[in-house]
matplotlib code that plots the C-alpha trace (Angstrom):
import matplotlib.pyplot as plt

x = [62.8, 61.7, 64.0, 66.7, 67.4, 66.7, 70.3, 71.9, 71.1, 72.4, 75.2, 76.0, 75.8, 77.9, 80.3, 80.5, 80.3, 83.6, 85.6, 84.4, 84.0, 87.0, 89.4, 91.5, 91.8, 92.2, 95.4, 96.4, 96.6, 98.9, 101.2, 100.2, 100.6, 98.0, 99.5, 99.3, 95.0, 95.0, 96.8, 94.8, 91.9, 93.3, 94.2, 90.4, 89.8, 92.9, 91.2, 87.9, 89.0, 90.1, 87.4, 83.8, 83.7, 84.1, 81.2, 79.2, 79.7, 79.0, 76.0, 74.8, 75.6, 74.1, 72.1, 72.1, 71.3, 74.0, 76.8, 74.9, 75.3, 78.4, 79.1, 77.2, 79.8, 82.4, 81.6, 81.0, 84.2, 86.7, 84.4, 85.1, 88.9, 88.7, 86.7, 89.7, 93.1, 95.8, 98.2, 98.1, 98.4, 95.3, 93.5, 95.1, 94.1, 90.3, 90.1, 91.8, 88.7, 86.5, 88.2, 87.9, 84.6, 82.5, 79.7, 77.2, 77.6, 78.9, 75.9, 73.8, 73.7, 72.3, 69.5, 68.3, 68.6, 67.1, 63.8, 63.5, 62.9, 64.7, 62.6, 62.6, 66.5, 67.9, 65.2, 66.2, 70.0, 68.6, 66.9, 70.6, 71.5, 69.2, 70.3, 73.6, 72.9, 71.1, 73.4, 76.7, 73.9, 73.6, 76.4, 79.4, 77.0, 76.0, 80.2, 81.3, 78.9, 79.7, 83.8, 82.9, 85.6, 87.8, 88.2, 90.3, 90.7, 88.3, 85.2, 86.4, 86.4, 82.8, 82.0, 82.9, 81.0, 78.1, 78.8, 79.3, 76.1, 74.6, 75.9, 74.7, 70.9, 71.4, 72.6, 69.7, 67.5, 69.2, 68.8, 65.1, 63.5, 65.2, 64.0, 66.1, 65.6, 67.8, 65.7, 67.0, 70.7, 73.2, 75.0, 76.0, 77.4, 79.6, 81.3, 82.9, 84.8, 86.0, 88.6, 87.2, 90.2, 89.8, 86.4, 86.9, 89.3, 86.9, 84.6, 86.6, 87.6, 84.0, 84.1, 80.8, 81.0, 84.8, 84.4, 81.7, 84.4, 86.7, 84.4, 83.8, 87.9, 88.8, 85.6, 86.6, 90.7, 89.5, 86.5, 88.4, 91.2, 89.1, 87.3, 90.7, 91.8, 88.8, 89.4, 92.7, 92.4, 89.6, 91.2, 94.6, 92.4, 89.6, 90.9, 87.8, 87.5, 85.3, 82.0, 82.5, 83.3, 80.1, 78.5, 79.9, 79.0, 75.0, 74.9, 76.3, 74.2, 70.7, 71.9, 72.2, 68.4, 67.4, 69.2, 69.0, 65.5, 64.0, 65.8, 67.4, 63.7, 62.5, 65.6, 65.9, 62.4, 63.7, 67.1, 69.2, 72.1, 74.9, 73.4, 73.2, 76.8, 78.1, 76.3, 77.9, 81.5, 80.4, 79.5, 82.7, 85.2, 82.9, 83.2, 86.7, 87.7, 86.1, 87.5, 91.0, 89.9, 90.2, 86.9, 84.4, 81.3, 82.2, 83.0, 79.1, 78.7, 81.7, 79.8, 76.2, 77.7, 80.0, 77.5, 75.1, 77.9, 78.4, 74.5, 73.6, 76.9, 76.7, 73.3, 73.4, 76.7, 75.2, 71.9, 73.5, 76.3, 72.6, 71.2, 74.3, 74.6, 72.0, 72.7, 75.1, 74.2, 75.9, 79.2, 79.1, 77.9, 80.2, 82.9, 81.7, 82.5, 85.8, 87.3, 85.9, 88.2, 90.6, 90.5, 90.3, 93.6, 95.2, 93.8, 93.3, 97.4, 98.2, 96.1, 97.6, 101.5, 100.6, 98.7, 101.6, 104.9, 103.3, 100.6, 97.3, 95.5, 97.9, 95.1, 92.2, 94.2, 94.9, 91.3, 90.3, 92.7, 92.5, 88.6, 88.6, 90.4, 88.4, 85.1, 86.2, 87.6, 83.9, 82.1, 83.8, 83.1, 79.3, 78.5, 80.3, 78.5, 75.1, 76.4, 76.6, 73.1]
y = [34.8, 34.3, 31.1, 32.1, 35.1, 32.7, 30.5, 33.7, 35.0, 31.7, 31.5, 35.2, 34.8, 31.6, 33.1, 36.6, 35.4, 33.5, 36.1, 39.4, 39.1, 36.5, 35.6, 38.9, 37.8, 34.2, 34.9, 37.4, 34.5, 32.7, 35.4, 36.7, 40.1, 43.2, 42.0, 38.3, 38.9, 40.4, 38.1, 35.2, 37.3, 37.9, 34.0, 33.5, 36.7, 35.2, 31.4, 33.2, 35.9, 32.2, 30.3, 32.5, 33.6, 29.3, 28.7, 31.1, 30.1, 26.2, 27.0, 28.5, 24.5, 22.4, 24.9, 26.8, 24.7, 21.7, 24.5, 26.1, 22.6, 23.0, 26.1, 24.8, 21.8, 23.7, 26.1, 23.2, 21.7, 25.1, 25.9, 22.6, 23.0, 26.6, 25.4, 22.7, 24.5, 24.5, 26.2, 29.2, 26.6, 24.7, 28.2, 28.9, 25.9, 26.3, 30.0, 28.4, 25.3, 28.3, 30.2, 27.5, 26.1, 29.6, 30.2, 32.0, 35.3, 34.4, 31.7, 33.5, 37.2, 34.7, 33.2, 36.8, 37.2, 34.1, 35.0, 38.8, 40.8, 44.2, 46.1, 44.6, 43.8, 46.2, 45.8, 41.8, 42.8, 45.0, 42.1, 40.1, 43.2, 42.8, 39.0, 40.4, 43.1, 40.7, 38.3, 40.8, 42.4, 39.2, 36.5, 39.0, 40.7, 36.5, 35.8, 38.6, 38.2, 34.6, 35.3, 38.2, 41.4, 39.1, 36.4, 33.8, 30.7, 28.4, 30.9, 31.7, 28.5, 28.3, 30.8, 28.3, 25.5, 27.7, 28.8, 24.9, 24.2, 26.8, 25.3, 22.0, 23.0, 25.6, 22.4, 20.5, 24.1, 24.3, 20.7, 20.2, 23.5, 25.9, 25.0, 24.9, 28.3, 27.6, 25.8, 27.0, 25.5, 26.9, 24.0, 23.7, 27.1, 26.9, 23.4, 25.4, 27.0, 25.1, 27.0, 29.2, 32.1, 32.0, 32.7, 35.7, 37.1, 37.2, 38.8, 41.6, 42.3, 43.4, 47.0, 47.5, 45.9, 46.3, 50.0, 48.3, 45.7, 47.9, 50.0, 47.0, 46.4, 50.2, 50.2, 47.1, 48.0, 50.5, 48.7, 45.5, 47.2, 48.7, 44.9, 43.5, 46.3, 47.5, 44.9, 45.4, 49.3, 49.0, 46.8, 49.4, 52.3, 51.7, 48.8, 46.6, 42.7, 40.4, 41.9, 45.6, 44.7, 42.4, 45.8, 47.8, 45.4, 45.2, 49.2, 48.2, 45.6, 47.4, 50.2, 47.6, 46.5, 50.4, 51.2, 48.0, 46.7, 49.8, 53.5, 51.4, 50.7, 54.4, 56.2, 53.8, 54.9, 58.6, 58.4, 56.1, 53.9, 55.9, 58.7, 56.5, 55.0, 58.6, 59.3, 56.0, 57.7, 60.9, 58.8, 56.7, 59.5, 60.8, 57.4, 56.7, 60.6, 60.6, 56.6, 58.7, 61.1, 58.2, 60.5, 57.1, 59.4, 59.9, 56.1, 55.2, 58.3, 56.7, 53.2, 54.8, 56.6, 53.6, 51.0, 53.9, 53.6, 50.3, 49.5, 51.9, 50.7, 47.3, 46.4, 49.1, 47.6, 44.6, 45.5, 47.1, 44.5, 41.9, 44.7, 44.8, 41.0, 39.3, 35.9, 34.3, 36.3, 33.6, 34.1, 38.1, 38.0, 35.6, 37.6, 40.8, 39.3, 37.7, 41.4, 41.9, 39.1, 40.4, 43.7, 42.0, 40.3, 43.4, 45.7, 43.7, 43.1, 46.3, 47.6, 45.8, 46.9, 50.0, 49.6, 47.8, 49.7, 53.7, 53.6, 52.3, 55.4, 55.3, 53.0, 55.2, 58.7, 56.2, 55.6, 59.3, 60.0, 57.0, 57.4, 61.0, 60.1, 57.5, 59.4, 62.1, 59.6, 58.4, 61.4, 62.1, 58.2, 58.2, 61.7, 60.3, 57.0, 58.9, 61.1, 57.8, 56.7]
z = [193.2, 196.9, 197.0, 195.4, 197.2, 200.9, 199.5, 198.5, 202.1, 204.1, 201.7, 202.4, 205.7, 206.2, 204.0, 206.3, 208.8, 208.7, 205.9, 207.5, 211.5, 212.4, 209.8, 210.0, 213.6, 213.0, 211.0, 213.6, 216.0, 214.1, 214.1, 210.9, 209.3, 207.9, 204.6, 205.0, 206.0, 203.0, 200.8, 202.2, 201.3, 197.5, 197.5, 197.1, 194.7, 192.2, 191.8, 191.2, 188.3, 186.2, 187.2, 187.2, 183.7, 183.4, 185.9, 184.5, 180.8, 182.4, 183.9, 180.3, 178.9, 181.8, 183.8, 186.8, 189.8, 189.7, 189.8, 192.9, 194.6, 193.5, 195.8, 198.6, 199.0, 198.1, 201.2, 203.7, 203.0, 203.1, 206.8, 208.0, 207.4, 209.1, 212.2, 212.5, 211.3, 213.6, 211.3, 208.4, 205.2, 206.4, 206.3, 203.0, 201.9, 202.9, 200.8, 197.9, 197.8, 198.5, 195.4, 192.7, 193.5, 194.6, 192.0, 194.1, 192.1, 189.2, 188.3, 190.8, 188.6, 185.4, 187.7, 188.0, 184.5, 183.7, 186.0, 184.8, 181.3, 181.1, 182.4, 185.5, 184.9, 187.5, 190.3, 189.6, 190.5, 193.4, 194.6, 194.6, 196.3, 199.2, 199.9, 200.1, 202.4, 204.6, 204.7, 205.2, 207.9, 209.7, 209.3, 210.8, 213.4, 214.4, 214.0, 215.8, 218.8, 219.0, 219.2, 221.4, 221.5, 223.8, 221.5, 221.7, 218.9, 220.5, 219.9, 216.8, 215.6, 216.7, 214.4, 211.3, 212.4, 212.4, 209.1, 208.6, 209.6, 207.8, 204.5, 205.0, 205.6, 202.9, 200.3, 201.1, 200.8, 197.0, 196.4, 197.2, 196.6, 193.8, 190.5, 187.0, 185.5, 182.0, 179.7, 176.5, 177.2, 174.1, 174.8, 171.1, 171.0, 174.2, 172.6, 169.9, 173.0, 175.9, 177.9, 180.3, 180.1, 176.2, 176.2, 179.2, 176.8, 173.7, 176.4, 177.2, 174.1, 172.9, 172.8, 174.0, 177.3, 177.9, 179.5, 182.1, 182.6, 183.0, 185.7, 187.4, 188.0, 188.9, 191.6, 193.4, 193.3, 196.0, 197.9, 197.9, 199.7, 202.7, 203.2, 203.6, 206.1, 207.9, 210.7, 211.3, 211.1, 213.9, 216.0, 216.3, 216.2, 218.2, 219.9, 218.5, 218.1, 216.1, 217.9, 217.2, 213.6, 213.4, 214.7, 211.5, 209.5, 210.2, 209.7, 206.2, 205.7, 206.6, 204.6, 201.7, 202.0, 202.2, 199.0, 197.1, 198.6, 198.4, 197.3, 194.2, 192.9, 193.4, 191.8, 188.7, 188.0, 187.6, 186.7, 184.6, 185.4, 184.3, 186.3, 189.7, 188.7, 188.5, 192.4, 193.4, 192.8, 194.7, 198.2, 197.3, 197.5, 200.3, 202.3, 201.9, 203.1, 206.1, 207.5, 208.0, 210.1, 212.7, 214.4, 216.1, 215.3, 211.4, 210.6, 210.8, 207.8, 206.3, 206.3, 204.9, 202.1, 200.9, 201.5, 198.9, 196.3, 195.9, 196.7, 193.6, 191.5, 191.3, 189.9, 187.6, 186.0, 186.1, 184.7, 181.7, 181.2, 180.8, 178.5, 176.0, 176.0, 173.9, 174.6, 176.9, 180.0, 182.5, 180.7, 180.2, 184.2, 185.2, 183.1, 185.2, 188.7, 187.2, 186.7, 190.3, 191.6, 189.7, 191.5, 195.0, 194.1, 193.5, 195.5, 199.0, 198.9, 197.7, 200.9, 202.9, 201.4, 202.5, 205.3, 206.6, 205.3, 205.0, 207.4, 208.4, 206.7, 203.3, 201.5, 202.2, 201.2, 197.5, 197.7, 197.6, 194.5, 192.6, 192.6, 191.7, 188.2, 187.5, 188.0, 185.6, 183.0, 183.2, 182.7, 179.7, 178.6, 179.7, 177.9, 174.7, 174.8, 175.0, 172.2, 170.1, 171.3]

ax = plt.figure().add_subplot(projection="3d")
ax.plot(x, y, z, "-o")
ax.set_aspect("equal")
plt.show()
């Protein structure tokens, strides 16, 4: 477990780094738009909806670690291109290689799986949880303090050869030290089906997991939107740069460890998932309310109650999405973080529309609504399904 969460940590933090701390304002230098940082956000989201449930249903056939290689080149290469890019295609072009070839969570979720029995299923995803939060705590608090709040392109250029360099120790790290965890490959079951968006389809359509899909999709439509906007909506608010958002991001990230490292293991003990899922969607609602106030001292309580929801809501999802699926685990987890790309597609532009066209608090006010129906839709759901049970 140890190692796998130290790559899921440098990966993160590469990753962050670049994505979260300096590429709103990259594109911003080259003239582009709230919409377009969003877009080039989505570009990345819309090649990993058709590809994870693929990766994840590969890495069932030939195993975990080559397709963690796999995203460890992948990275390198789509940093390289950012560190040099002159123009906006070039940085396209480095989120679309990025898109197609990331497998960190999609393969990553059915290492967990692979290492843990159900009991310890959710504290396994919590564990995931906490490389995330250390790596979203440290890669855009080290990109933001490198491309400072008076940035310019040369220092944020430096931030992607970091991030660069980061993936080329963490490829040797995967290489050398993680070990195979798939022995029992079903690799005569998966050749009856060999096209990825097929088998995502007969995945969704399994009435069982589809509401959990389906949860999965109408979260991230809303938390996808304020990732792609938060930058921009500091910077004409507060006036912040790459530093102050690297700042925002390591409260979010060491509330991550406290909920997923620590509170996660303590409340799953008392209550059920459902019942943390449903106090997710309280601190959402919360979280997104209190951003438009546009008040400097609410936005950290805005942070800790966001960063509690999707702490609490992910792993749970995930750790009943591994409970309903008896075999297959890399495809049913892969399909999961497919409908999240899916969301971050639509959502992050659809921020950004109205960010751009209604007003730079628009998304957040959607936010508050859209959330509200969808947490009493699934009260109704969860009370019927335990009903059933």
């Amino acid at each position: 477990m140890l190692k796998f969460v130290i790559f899921l940590f440098l990966d993160v933090v590469a990753f962050s780094g670049v994505l979260v701390a300096t590429l709103p304002f990259v594109i911003n230098n080259f003239g582009g738009s709230v919409l377009l940082v969003t877009i080039a956000f989505g570009s990345f989201s819309f090649f990993q909806f058709f590809v994870s449930p693929f990766w994840g249903s590969l890495s069932d056939r030939i195993g975990r670690k080559p397709l963690l290689i796999l995203n460890c080149v992948a990275e390198l290469i789509a940093n390289i291109l950012l560190a040099v890019a002159t123009n906006l295609p070039i940085i396209f072009l480095a989120r679309v290689i990025a898109g197609l070839f990331k497998t960190n969570i999609s393969v990553g979720t059915a290492y967990i799986a692979d290492i843990t029995d159900e009991k310890n299923r959710a504290k396994g995803m919590g564990m995931f949880g906490v490389a995330f939060g250390l790596g979203f705590t440290f890669g855009p608090l080290a990109g933001g303090l490198i491309a400072g709040s008076d940035y310019s392109q040369e220092t944020l250029s430096y931030v992607a050869w970091l991030a660069s360099a980061i993936n080329l120790f963490n490829l040797i790290f995967v290489v050398t030290s993680l070990k195979e965890t798939n022995i029992n490959k079903t690799e005569t079951e998966n050749k009856k089906s060999d096209k990825a968006l097929y088998k995502q389809i007969e995945t969704l359509k399994n009435p069982i997991l589809f509401p959990f899909f389906l949860l999965i999709f109408l979260i991230y439509i809303s938390f996808a939107g304020m990732e792609g906007t938060i930058a921009v909506w500091t910077k004409e608010t507060f006036t912040w740069g790459p530093r102050e958002v690297g700042f925002v991001m390591l409260l979010a990230g060491i509330c991550q460890i406290i909920v997923q490292g620590g509170l996660l293991r303590v409340l799953i003990k008392k209550f059920d998932e459902i019942k943390l899922i449903i106090s997710g969607f309280v601190c959402f609602i919360f979280g997104f309310a209190l951003i438009p106030t546009e008040n400097i001292y609410l936005i950290p309580v805005a942070i800790i109650l966001l960063s509690y929801g999707m702490g609490i809501s992910n792993p749970c999802i995930n750790s009943i999405l591994s409970k309903k699926s008896e075999q297959n685990k890399g495809l049913v987890l892969g399909t999961g973080y497919s409908c999240q790309a899916a969301a971050r597609f639509i959502g992050q532009p659809l921020a950004g529309f109205m960010f751009l066209y209604f007003g730079k608090n628009v998304p957040f006010y959607f936010d508050v609504i859209f959330l509200m129906i969808v947490a009493t839709g699934y009260v109704f759901l969860f009370k019927s399904i335990k009903n059933e049970g």
